[in-house]
C-alpha positions in Angstrom: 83.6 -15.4 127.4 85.7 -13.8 124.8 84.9 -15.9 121.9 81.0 -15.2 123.0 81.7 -11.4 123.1 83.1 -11.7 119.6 80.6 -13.9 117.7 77.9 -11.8 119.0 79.8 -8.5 118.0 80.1 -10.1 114.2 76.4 -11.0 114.4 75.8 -7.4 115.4 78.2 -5.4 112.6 76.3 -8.0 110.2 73.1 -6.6 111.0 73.3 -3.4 110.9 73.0 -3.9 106.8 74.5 -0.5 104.9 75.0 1.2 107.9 78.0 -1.4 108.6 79.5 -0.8 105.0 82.5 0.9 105.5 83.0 -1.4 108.7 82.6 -4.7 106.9 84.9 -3.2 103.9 87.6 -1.9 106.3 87.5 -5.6 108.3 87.8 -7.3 104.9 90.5 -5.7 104.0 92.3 -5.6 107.4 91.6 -9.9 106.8 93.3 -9.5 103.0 96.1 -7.8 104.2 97.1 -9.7 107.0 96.7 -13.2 105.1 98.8 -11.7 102.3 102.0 -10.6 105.2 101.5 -13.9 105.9 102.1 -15.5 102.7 105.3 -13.1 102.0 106.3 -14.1 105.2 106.3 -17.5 104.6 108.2 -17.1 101.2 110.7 -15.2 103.0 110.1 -12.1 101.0 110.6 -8.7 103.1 107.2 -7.0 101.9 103.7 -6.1 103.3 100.9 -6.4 101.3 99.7 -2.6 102.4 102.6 -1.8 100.1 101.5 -3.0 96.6 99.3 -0.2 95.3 102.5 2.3 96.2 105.2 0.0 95.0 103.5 -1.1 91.9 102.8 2.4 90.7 106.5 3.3 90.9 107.5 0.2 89.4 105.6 0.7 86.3 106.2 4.3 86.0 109.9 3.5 86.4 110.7 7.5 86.7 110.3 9.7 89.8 107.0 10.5 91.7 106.0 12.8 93.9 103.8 11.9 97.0 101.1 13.6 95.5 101.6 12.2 92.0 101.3 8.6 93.7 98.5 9.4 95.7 96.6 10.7 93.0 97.6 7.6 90.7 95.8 5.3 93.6 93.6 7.3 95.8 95.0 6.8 98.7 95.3 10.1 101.5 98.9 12.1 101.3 99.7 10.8 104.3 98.9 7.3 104.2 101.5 7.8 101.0 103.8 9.4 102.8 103.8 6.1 105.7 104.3 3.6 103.1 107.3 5.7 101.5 108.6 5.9 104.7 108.4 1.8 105.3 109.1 1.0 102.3 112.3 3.4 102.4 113.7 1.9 105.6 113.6 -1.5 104.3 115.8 0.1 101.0 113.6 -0.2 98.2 112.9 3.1 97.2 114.8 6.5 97.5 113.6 10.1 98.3 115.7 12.8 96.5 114.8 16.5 96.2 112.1 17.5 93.7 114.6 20.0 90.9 111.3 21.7 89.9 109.3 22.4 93.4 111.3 22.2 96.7 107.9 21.7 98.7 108.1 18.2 97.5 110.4 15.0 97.2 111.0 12.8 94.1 110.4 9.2 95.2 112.1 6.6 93.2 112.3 2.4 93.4 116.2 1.3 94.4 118.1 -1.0 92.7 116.7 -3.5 95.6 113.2 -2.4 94.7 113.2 -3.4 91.1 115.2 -6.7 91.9 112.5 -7.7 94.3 109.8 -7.6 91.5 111.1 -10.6 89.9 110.2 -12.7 93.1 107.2 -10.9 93.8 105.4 -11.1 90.2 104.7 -15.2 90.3 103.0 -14.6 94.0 101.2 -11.8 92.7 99.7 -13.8 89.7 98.8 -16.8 92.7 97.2 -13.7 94.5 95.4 -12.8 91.7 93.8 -16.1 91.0 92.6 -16.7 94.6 90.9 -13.5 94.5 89.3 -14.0 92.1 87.5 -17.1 93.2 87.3 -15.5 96.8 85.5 -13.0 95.5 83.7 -14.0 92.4 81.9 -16.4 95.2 80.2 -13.7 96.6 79.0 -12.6 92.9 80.4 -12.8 89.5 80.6 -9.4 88.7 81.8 -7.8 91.8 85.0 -5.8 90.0 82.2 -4.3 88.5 80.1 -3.9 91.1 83.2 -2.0 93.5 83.8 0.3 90.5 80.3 1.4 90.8 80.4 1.8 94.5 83.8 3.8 93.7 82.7 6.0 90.8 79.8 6.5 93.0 81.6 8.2 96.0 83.4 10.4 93.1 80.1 11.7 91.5 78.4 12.4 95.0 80.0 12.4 98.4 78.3 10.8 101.0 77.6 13.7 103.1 75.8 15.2 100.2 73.8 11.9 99.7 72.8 12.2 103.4 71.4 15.4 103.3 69.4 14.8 100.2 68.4 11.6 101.3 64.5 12.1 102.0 64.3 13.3 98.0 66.5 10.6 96.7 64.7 8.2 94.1 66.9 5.3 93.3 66.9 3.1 90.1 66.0 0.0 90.9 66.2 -3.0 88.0 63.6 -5.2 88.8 63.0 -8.8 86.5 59.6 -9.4 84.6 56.4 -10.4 86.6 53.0 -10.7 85.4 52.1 -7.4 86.2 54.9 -5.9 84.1 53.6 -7.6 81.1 52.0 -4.6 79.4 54.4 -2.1 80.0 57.1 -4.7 78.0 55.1 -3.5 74.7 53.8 0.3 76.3 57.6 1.4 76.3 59.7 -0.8 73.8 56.2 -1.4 71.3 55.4 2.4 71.3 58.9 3.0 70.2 59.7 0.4 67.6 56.2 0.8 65.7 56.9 4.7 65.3 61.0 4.3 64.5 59.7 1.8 62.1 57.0 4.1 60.5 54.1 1.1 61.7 56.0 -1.5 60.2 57.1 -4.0 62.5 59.0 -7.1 61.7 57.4 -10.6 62.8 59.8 -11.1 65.9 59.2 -8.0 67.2 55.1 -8.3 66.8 55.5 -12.0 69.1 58.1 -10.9 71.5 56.7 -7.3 72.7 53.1 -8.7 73.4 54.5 -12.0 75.0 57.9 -11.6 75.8 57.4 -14.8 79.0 57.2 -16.6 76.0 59.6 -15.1 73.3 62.4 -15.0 76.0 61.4 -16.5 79.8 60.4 -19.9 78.1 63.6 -20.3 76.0 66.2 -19.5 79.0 66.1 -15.9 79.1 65.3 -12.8 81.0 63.5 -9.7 80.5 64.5 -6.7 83.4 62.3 -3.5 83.8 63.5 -0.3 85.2 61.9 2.0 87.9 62.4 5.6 89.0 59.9 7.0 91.3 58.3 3.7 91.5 57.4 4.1 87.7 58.5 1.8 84.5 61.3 3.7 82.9 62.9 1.1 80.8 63.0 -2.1 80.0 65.4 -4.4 78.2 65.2 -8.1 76.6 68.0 -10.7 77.4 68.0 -13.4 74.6 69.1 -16.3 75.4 71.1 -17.5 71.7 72.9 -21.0 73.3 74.3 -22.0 76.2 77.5 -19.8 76.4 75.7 -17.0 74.7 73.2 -14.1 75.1 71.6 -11.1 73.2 70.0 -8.3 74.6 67.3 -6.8 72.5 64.3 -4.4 73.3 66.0 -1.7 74.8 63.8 1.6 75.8 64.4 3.9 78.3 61.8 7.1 78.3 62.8 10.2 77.1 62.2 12.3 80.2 64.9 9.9 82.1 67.7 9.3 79.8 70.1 11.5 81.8 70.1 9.1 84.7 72.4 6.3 83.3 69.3 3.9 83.5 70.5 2.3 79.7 74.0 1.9 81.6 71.9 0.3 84.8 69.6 -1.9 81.9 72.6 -3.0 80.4 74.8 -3.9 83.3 72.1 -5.9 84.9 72.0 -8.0 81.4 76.0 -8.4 81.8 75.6 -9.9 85.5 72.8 -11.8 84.8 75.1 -13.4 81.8 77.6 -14.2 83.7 75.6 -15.5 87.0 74.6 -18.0 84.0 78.4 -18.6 83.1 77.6 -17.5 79.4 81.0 -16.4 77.3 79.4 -13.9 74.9 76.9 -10.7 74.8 75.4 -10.0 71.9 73.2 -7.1 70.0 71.6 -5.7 67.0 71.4 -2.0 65.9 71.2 0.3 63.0 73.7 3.0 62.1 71.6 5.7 63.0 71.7 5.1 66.6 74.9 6.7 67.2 74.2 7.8 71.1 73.4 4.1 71.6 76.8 2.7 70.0 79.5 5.6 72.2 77.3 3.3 75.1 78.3 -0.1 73.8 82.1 0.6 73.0 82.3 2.5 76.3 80.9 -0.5 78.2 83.3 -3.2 76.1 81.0 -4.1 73.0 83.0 -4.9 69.5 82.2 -4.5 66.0 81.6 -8.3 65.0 80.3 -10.5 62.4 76.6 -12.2 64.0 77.2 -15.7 65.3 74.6 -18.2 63.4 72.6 -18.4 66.6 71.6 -14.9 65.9 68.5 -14.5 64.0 69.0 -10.8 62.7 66.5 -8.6 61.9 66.6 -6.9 58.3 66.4 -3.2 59.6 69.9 -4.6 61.4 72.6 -2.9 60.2 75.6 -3.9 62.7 76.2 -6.6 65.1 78.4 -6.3 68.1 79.7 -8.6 71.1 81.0 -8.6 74.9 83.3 -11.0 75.8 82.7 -12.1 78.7 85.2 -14.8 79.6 
């Protein structure tokens, strides 16, 4: 009867879709921890694996922390902090002396013990480290990414305040080219290039914005719309150059929505989709001028680089840059 009670409990919690998030997130990580007490366990190491984000942090600051100073450094509440210190105190590795500077708070240092332990915990860590990465990497390629989101998210706007706006909220959703879309591929990314250009668009671009199926869906690529208010936004081009590398190209976001991040959203989408196809490098074209458009690229990864000889570049290109992505 137990073992009924508890699949149909799991079925349950899966069902409940978002509203289950922080439930599903809490019972994964309540799974991770325990398998990786387990594992130290086994090694006979004296060490939980609620302790790495605390321990780490002191180790690589290698001076003294206050609680708050190593809360702040992970995110973690005060006293959850304060719990660990305490454990991780009674089993010698760290020290808490008084703070010289503000006797409302305690220094916290790692012990001789502490450091020592590091060189048996490191090769586990890097073991750890691969595992998750094809734990999690099986549920999607760019999930790192994907958490940061969901974390820089929480930052922006709490959810409390999400919650009470919700019946106003107008999400952006990325959407990938159907039939219907066609037009809009040359309304948005044609308007713009034939004025930019002063009416003088190069041959590529004259084939690719009236048939982009067949300028990028036909040759192994991808073309991704954007939609705010259940209106096309944006839209963006992913090239397909080989089969380890891409180039985005066409990107246009309207004017009256380019304070919602939806070039970020355009962008991002073309990274996943790039690595969902196991491709190495991301590619692009753009002229000097754009200089709102390049503080984008290097803040999302993209290098200066030389174009690959896949890359058919346009003449009004005036620099080349690449994302690794492997």
């Amino acid at each position: 009867m137990q073992n009924i009670f508890h699949i149909n409990m799991t079925d349950t919690v899966s069902k409940l879709g978002f509203l289950a998030g922080a439930t599903r997130f809490r019972r994964i990580g309540e799974k991770l921890q325990t398998e990786g007490d387990k594992m130290y366990s086994e090694r006979g190491i004296d060490f939980k694996a609620s302790w790495f984000a605390t321990y780490y942090t002191l180790l690589k600051v290698n001076s003294p922390l206050t609680m708050q100073d190593i809360s702040a450094a992970i995110g973690f509440t005060h006293i959850t902090v304060k719990n660990i210190v305490r454990e991780l105190q009674e089993h010698g590795l760290v020290k808490i002396t008084a703070n010289p500077t503000d006797a409302r708070s305690k220094h916290v240092v790692l012990t001789a013990k502490g450091k020592t332990l590091y060189g048996k915990l490191e090769p586990i860590w890097q073991a750890i480290s691969k595992a998750l990465e094809q734990l999690m990497t099986s549920g999607h390629p760019d999930i790192i990414n994907i958490i940061s989101h969901i974390e820089e998210g929480i930052e922006k706007k709490a959810l409390a305040d999400r919650i009470r706006d919700v019946d106003n909220y107008n999400p952006v959703l990325v959407v990938d080219f159907k039939p219907s879309l066609k037009k809009q591929f040359y309304e948005l990314a044609g308007n713009w290039l034939f004025k930019m250009l002063n009416g003088k668009l190069e041959k590529e671009d004259e084939f690719a914005l009236k048939n982009p199926e067949k300028a990028y869906l036909e040759n192994g690529g991808f073309v991704f719309y954007a939609l705010y208010k259940k209106q096309v936004v944006g839209c963006v081009a992913l090239k397909r150059l080989s089969e380890a590398k891409f180039e985005f190209c066409k990107l246009f976001i309207d004017p009256e929505v380019r304070k919602l991040g939806i070039a970020t959203r355009l962008i991002e989408r073309c990274i996943t989709r790039c690595k969902e196809n196991n491709a190495a490098e991301l590619w692009l074209q753009t002229t000097n001028e754009l200089k709102e458009a390049h503080k984008l690229y290097y803040k999302l990864g993209f290098e200066d680089k030389k174009a690959p000889k896949e890359m058919d570049v346009l003449k009004r290109t005036e620099k080349t840059m690449s994302l690794r992505l492997s």
